[in-house]
N, C-alpha and C positions, 0 to 999 in steps of 0.2 A: 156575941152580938154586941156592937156597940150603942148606948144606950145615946140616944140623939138629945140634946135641949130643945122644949116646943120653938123656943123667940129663934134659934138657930134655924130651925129649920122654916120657921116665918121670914126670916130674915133670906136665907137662899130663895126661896120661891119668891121673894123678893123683888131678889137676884136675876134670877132667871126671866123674871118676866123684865125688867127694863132691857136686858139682853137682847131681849126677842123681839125690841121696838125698836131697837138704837141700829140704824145706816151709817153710821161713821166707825169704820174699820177699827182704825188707829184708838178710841175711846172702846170700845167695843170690848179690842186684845188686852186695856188698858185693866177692864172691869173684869176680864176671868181671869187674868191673872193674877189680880187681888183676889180673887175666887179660890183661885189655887192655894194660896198662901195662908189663907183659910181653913181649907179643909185638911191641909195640912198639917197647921200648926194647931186645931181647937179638937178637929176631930182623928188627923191621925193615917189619913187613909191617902199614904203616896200615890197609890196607883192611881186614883182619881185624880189627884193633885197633878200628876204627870201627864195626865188626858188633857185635863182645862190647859197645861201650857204647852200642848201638841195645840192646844185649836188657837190659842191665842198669837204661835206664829206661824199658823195656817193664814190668821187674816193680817199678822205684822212681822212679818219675817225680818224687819230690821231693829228687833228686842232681843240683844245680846244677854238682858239679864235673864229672859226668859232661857235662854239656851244653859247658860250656867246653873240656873236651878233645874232643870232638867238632868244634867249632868251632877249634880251631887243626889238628885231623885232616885236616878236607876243604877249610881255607885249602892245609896240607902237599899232599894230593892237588892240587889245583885242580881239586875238585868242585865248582863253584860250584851245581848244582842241587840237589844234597844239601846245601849251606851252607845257601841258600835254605829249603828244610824245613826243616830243623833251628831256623833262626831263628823261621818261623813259628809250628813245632811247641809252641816254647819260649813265645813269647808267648802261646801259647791255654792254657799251662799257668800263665800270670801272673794273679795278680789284678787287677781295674780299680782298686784301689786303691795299688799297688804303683807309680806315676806314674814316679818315679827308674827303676827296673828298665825299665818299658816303655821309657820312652824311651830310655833305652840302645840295645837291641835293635834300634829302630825304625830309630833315628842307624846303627847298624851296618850291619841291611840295606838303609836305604837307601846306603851307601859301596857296597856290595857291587855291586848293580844300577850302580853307578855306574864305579866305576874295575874291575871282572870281567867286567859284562858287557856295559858300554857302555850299558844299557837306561835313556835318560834319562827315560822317559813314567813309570816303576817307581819312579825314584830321586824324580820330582820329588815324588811321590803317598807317598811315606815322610815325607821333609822335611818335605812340609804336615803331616802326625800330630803328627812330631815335634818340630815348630812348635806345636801345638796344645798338646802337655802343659807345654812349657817355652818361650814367649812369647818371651822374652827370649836366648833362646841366638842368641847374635849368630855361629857356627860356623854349622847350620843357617841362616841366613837368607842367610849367603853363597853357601852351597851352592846352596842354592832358587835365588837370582838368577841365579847364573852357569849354572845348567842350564836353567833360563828363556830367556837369552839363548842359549843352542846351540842351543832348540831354535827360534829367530827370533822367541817368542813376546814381543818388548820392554815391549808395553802391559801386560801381565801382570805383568812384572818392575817395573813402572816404580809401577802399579795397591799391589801385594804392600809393597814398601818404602815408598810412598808411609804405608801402614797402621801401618807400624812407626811409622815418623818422627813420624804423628799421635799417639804415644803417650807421645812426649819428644822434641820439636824443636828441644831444648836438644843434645841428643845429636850426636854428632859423626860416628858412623860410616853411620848412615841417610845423613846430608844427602852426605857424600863419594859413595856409593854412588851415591845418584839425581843427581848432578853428572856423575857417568861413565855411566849410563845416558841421562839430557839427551844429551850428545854423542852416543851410538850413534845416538838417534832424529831427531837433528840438530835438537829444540828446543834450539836454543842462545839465545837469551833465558832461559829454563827455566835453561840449564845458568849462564851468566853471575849469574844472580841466587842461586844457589848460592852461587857459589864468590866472590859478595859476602859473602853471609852469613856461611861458613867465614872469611877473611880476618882478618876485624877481629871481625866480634858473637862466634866460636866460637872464635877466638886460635888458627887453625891455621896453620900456617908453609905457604904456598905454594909450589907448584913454578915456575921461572921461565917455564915457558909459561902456568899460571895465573894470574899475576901481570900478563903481558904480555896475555892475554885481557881480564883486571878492564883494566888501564888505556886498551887499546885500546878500549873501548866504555864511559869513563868517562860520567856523569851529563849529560844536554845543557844549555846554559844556557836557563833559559827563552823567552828572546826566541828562541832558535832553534828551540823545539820545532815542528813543525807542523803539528799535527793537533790537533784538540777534540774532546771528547767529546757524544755526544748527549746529550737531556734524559735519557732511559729508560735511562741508564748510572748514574746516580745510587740508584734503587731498586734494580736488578740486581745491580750490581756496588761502588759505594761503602758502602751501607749494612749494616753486620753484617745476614748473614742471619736471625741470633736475638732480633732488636730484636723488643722486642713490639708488638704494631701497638696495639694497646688505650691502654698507656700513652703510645703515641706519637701517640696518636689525642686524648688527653685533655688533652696537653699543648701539642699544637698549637693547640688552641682558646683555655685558660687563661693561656697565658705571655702572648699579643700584651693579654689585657685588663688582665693584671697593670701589661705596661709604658703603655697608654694610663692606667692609675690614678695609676699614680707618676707621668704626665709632666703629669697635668692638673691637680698642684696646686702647679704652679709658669707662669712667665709664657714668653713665648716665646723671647725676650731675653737672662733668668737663665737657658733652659736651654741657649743657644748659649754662654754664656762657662764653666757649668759643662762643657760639652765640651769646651774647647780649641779651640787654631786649625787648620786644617784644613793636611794635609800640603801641599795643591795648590795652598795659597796662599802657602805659606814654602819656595819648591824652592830645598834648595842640593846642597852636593856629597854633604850627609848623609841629605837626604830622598830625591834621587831616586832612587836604590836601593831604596829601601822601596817609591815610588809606580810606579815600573816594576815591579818583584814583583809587587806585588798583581794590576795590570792585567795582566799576561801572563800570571798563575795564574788570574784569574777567565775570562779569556779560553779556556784551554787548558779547563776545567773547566766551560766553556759556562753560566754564572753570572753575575748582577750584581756586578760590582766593589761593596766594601763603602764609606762616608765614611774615611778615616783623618785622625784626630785628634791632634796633641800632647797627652802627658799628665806630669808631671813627678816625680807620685808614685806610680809604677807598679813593684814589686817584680819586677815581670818584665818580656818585652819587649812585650808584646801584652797586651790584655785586653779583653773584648767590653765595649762600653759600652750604655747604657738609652740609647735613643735613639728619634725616629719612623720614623727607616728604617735601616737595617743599618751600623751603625758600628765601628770597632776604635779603641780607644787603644793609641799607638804613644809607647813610651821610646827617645827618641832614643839617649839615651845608654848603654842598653843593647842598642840593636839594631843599633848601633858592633863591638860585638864579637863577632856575628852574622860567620859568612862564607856565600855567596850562596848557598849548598844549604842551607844553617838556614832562612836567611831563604824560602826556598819552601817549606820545611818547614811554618815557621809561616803562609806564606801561603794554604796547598790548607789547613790544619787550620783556619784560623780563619774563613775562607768558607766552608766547611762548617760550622761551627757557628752561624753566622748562619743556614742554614736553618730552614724553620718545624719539619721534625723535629727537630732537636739544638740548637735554639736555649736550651730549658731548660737544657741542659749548662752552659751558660755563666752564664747568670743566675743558675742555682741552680744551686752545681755541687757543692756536698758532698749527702751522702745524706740527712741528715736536714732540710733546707731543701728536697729534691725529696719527699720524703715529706711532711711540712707541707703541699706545693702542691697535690699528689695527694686527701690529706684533704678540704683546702678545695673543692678540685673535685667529689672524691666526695658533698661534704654541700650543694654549690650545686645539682647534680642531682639529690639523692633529697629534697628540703625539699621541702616540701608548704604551696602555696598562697602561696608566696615567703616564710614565715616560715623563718629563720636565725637558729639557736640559737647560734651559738658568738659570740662578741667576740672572734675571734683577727683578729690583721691583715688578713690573707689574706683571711679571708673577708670583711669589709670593702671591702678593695680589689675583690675579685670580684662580690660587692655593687654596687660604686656604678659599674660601667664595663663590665658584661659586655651585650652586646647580647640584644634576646629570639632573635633566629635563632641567636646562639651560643650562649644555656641549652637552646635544643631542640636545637640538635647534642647538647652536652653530653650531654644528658640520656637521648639516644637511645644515644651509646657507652658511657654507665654502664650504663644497663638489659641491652644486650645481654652486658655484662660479668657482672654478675650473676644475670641468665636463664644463662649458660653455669659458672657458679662458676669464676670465672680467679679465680688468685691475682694481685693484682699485685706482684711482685718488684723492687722500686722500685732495688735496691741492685746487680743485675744490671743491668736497662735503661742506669743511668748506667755504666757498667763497659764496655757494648756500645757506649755513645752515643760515649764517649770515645777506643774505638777505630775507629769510624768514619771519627770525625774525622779520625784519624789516619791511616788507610788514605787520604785525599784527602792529606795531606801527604806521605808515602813516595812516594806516585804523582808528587807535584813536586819531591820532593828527588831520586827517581832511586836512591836508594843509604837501604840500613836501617841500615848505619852512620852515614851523615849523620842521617838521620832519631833515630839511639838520641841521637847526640852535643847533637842539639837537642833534644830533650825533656827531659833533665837539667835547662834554663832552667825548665818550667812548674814554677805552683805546683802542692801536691798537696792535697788535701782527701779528708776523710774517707770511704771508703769508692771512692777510687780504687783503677784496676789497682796490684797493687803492681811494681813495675818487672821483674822475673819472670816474672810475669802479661802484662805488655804485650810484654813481652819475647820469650814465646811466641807469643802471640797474633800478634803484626807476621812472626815467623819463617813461619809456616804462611801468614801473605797471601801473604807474599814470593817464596814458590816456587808458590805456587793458578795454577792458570788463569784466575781472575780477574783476577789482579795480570798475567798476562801477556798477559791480553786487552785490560786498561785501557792497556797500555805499547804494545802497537801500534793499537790507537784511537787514540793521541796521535803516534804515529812515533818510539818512542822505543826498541823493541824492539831486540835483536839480529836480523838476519834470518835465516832458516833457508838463505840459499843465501850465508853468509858463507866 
């Protein structure tokens, strides 16, 4: 029993009686709530205390202070059902515009369902809200995950962060997270290609079991790889999903008559010595490295090995040459200082751009040279009656070399381009073409560090990824199931019963 003060208890009945005269709400909530605070703090008895400030914003529901002593009342009690109300009571008295405040409340009671009453299906349905108003609260998204994981639900954990990481792959704490969720699910390929990435691309300081993971399932050399890829892996899986098929459709036709133009007004002779001499016929300790790459990457990548040619004025180590059939100029002396994951780098990247999709990439590889071609194509298909208004080169050259069944292809992928009003986006296409390519190089180099380290070598032209851009782009193949699908098609994966 607690033993009461006579003046205290004069003093409440007081109390009570001005209460029970006073018509003004607002003074009224004003006076039990000091009420509260009172028997709170002299005599002790929360639960009373918690009553007078349920009535106090019965008559002033807009005494947020009343709410927070509430909320530390029935934490004191461990009322957790009356917390509960109280929180919700409190949000249906929020505005939807009031973002900050909600989510507060939302974050609180989801903690509440969580660490009082254990109710993980409550907590996890808070966090998602709470997610919702504030994206970015990296608190909340941990929360989410690890109550994800207790309740076994992985795919959803794995699904959820996967969502973040797509929103800055640059980001450090997504990619950690789904490295430690990879292991739970025992995609350890998944996880391995992670904690590639973290290492070296995201400059995170590894743990010694991390470190002994990356090295234990370092890059294979190519002559060891053992598996190749089907033809239907090429469409599926190497070419950016967002290539557009219109512009990749108009280019396919137009680049092969471009290069038959250029190569038919020279002799057959001059155009062997303007290629150079052929690796395969000068092997020393310098070329066969190169001429084993190739052949083992075109191999793996179930593709025609390309001609490799010496070239002595080549600003970089590769460069696709105008040729009749699929050629690469190769700088000896700068693919010396290539080490043999570069050199596959550029070898999946440049036999891929020899294809008839990406092969404009190469020939025309700044933007406004593939725009120019695009033109010339668009005006060789909609001319009427074979007149051709323009004297631009291009259309010249398209002019004197294009076959009649390749103007009616032509002409048939223009019309239906603009029966549909497609914009063509010349400036993305080459953006997509170029990471493509590139996605067939990481698949041979094994590692996106190797992969970033070689790319530095290419030149860059106008309206390229900027290295940021590629930078993300390669990071999101890198953990895809894509990338992990293409890695065991070839045997190159981590396996799952490692």
């Amino acid at each position: 029993m607690l033993a009461l003060d006579p003046q205290h208890i004069h003093a409440h009945d007081h109390t009570f009686h001005t209460l029970s005269h006073d018509n003004d709400p607002k003074r009224k909530a004003q006076k039990l709530f000091t009420l509260s605070e009172v028997v709170h703090g002299k005599i002790g008895d929360a639960r009373w205390a918690a009553d007078l400030l349920g009535e106090t914003l019965a008559l002033d529901p807009s005494r947020l202070d009343a709410f927070e002593r509430l909320f530390a009342l029935y934490t004191e009690l461990q009322d957790w059902g009356s917390l509960i109300h109280c929180y919700r009571e409190r949000l249906d008295r929020t505005s939807i515009e009031d973002a900050e405040l909600r989510y507060a409340l939302i974050h609180q009671l989801g903690l509440v369902y969580r660490d009082r009453l254990g109710d993980a299906p409550r907590a996890i349905e808070c966090f998602r809200k709470a997610l919702e108003l504030k994206p970015d609260s990296d608190a909340d998204r941990k929360l989410l995950c690890e109550l994800l994981v207790i309740v076994g639900d992985l795919d959803e954990a794995v699904d959820f962060t996967r969502r973040v990481f797509d929103r800055n792959p640059l980001a450090v704490e997504p990619m950690k997270e789904l490295y430690t969720l990879f292991l739970r699910k025992r995609q350890f390929d998944h996880a391995w290609c992670a904690v590639d990435v973290l290492g070296d691309t995201l400059s995170v300081k590894l743990t010694t079991e991390q470190e002994r993971f990356l090295i234990g399932y370092s890059p294979m050399p190519l002559e060891l790889v053992p598996g190749r890829l089907m033809p239907e892996a090429w469409d599926s899986h190497i070419l950016h999903p967002d290539l557009d098929p219109t512009i990749t459709a108009i280019l396919r036709i137009v680049v092969p008559v471009i290069i038959r133009a250029k190569l038919g007004t020279s002799r057959r002779r001059a155009r062997e010595e303007q290629l150079g001499g052929r690796l395969a016929e000068e092997q020393t300790d310098s070329t066969y490295p190169i001429l084993r790459t190739f052949l083992d990457a075109s191999e793996i990548l179930g593709l025609s090995p390309p001609d490799l040619r010496v070239h002595t004025g080549l600003t970089a180590p590769f460069a696709v040459a105008i040729a009749e059939k699929p050629t690469v100029h190769v700088s000896i002396d700068h693919v010396r200082e290539l080490s043999a994951g570069s050199r596959a780098f550029f070898a999946g990247k440049y036999i891929a751009l020899l294809q008839p999709e990406l092969m404009a990439r190469a020939m025309f590889p700044s933007v406004p040279l593939l725009k120019s071609l695009i033109g010339a194509a668009v005006r060789a298909a909609t001319s009427n009656s074979g007149i051709w208004l323009s004297g631009d080169e291009l259309d010249g050259a398209i002019r004197s070399a294009i076959l009649p069944e390749e103007l009616e292809a032509l002409r048939q992928v223009v019309k239906a381009a603009l029966a549909m009003g497609s914009l063509l986006d010349v400036a993305r296409w080459a953006k997509l073409a170029e990471l493509s390519a590139s996605r067939a190089g990481l698949l041979l180099a094994g590692s996106l560090d190797v992969a970033r380290r070689a790319n530095v070598y290419e030149p860059h032209y106008l309206g390229d990824p900027t290295s940021v851009e590629w930078l993300t782009e390669m990071i999101s193949f890198a953990i895809s199931d894509t990338y992990a699908e293409l890695r065991a098609a070839i045997g190159v994966g981590v396996p799952a019963n490692s």
